[in-house]
C-alpha positions as CSV (number, residue, x, y, z in Angstrom):
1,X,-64.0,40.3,-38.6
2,X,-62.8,43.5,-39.1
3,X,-58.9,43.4,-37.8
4,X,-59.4,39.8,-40.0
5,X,-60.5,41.8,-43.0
6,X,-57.5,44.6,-42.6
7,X,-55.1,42.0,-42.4
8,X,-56.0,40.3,-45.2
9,X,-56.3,44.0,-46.9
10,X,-52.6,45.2,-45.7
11,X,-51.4,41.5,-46.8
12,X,-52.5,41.9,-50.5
13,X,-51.1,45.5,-50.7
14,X,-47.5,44.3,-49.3
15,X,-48.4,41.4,-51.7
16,X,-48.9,44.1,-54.7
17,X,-45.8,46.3,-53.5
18,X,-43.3,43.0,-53.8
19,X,-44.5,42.3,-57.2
20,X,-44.0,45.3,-58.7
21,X,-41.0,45.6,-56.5
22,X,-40.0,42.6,-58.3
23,X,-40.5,43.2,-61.5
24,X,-37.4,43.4,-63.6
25,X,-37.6,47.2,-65.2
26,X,-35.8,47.3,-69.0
27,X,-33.8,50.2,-70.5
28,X,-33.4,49.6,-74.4
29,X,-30.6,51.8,-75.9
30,X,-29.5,51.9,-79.9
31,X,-26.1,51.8,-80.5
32,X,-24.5,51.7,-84.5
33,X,-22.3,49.1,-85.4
34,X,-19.9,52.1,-86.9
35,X,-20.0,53.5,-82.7
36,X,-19.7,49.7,-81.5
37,X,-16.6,49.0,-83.6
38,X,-14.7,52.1,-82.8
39,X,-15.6,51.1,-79.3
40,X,-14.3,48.5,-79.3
41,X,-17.6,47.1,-78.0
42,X,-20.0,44.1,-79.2
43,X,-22.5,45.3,-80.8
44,X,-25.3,43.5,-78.8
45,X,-24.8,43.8,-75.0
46,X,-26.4,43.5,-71.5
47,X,-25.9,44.8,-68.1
48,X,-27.5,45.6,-65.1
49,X,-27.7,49.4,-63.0
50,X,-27.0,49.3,-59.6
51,X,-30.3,49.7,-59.0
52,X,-31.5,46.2,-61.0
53,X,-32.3,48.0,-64.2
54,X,-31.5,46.1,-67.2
55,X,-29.8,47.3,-70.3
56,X,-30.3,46.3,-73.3
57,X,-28.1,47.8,-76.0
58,X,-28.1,46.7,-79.7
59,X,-27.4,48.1,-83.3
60,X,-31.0,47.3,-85.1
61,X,-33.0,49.9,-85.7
62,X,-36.8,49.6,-84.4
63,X,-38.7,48.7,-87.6
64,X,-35.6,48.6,-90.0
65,X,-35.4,45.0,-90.6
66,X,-35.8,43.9,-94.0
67,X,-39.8,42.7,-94.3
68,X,-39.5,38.7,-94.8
69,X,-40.2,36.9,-98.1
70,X,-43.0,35.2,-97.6
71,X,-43.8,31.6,-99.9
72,X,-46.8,32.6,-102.1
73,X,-49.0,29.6,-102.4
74,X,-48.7,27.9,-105.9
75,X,-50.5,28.9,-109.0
76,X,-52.4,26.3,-111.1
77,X,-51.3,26.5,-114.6
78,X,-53.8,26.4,-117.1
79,X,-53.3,22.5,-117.9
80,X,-54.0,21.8,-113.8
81,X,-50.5,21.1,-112.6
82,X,-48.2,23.4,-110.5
83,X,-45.7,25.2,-111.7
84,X,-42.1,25.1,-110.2
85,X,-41.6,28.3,-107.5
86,X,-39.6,31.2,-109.1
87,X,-36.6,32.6,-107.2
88,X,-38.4,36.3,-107.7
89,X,-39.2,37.6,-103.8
90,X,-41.7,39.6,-103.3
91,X,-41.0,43.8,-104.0
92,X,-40.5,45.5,-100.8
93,X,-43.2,47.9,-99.5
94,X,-40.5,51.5,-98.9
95,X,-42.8,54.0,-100.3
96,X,-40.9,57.0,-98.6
97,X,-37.2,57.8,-98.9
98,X,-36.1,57.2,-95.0
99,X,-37.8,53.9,-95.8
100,X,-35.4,53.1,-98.9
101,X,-32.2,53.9,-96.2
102,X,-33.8,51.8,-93.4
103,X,-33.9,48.9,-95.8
104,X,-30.5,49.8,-97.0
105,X,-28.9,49.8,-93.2
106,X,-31.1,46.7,-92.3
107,X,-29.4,44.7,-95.2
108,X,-26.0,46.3,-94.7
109,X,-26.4,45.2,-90.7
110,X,-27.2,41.4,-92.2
111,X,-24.9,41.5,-95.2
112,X,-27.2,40.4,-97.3
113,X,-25.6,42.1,-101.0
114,X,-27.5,39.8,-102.7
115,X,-30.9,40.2,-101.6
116,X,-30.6,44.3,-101.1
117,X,-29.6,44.4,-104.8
118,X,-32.7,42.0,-106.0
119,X,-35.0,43.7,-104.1
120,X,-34.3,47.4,-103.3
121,X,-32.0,48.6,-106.6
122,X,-34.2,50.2,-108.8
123,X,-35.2,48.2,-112.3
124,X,-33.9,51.4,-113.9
125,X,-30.7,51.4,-112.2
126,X,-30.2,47.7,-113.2
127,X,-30.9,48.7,-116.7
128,X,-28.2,51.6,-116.5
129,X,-25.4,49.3,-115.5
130,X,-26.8,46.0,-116.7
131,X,-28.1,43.3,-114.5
132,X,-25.3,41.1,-113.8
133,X,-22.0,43.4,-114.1
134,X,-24.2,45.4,-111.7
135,X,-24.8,43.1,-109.3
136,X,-21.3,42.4,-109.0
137,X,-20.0,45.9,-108.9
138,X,-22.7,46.5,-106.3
139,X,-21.8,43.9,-103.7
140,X,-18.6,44.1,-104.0
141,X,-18.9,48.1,-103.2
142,X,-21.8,47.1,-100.0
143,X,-18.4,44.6,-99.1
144,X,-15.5,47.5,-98.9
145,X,-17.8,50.5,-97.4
146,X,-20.3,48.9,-95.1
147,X,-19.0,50.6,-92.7
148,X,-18.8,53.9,-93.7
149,X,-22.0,53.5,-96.0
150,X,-23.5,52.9,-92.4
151,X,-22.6,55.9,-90.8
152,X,-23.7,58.2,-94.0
153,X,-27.2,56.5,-94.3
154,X,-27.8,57.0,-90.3
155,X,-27.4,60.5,-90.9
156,X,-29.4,60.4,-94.0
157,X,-32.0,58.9,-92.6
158,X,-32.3,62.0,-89.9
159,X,-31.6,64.6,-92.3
160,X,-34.6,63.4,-94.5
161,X,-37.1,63.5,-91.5
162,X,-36.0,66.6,-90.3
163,X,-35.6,68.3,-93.6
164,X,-32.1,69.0,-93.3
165,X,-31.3,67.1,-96.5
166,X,-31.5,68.8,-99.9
167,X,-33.7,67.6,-102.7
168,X,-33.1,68.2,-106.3
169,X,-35.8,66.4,-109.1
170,X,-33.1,64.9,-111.3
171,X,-35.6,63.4,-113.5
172,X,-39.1,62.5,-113.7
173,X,-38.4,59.2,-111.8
174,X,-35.2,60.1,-110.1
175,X,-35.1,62.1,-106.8
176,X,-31.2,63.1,-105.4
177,X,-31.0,64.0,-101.5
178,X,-28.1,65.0,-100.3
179,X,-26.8,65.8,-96.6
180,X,-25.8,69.4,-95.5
181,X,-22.7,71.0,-96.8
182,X,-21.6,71.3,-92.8
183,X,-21.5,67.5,-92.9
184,X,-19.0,67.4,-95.7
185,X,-15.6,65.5,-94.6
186,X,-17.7,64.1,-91.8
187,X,-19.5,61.7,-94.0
188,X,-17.7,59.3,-96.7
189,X,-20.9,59.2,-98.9
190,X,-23.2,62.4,-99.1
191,X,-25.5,61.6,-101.8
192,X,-28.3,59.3,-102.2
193,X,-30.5,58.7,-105.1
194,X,-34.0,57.4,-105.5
195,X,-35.9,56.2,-108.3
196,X,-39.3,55.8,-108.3
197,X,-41.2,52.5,-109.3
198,X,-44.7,50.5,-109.8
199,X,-43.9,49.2,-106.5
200,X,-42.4,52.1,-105.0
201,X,-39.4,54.0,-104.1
202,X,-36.4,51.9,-105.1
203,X,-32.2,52.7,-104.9
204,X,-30.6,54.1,-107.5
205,X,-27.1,55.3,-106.0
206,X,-25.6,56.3,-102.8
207,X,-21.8,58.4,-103.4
């Protein structure tokens, strides 16, 4: 019973040990589409170490994707019938400035012009420009510098959380952060400005 019982024992360990022997171990690595490009590289890819490791290298930023839009559920009109859904989406919840160039760089990485100026420029900004020459000027400036405008807000993004990034109050809504005067030349836009709004921190300009 014994020499049954050790058997059985060593035949679950070497059981365990091929299992985890097995097991397919995952390397994730972030790569810009700006680095990819220049590269010459895709900017998803997938290989394997010698050693069976499996890397996974892409250009989205962990929890940089633009929230989704969900469909609110239809309000009764006063009468009892149901209005017709309005093209408004919901405001997007960026409540901090790194969060305003996340959601920049996640709709710059999906192109979407459209949808970053109807839901991430400020109302004030719109009001400055006017809605619809804005909207045109705006896209059309996301369409001849994404690339570039990708690169600056990357490095944005890590001068902000490491306090590297200068802040000036322009106005009681607007905040102006700028990169460090070393990155000047390096950078094609060094200035990014926020506006703050009932829903939270919205674009204003980036230059």
């Amino acid at each position: 019973m014994r020499c049954a019982a050790a058997i059985l024992q060593a035949a679950c360990a070497a059981l365990a040990l091929l299992a985890w022997a097995c097991a397919e171990r995952v390397e994730y690595r972030y790569r810009p589409d700006y680095i990819a490009q220049n590269q010459g590289r895709p900017s998803e890819e997938i290989f394997y170490k010698p050693d069976g490791t499996k890397v996974v290298i892409s250009s989205k930023v962990p929890g940089s994707e633009m929230p989704p839009m969900p469909t609110p559920p239809p309000a009764k009109a006063t009468d009892g019938t149901t209005p017709s859904p309005t093209d408004a989406p919901p405001p997007l919840q960026t409540h901090t400035p790194d969060m305003v160039v996340e959601a920049l760089m996640a709709g710059l990485r999906e192109q979407s012009y459209e949808e970053l100026y109807t839901r991430l420029v400020s109302p004030q900004q719109k009001q400055r420009t006017g809605d619809k020459q804005g909207r045109v000027v705006f896209v059309k400036f996301c369409e001849q510098n994404r690339r570039e405008l990708m690169a600056s807000c990357l490095r944005m993004c890590s001068s902000i959380r490491s306090g590297q990034a200068s802040i000036e109050q322009v106005s009681d809504d607007m905040t102006r952060y700028q990169l460090p005067n070393g990155d000047r030349g390096a950078f094609g836009f060094m200035i990014i400005e926020i506006d703050r709004t009932p829903d939270g921190l919205r674009l204003a300009c980036v230059r």
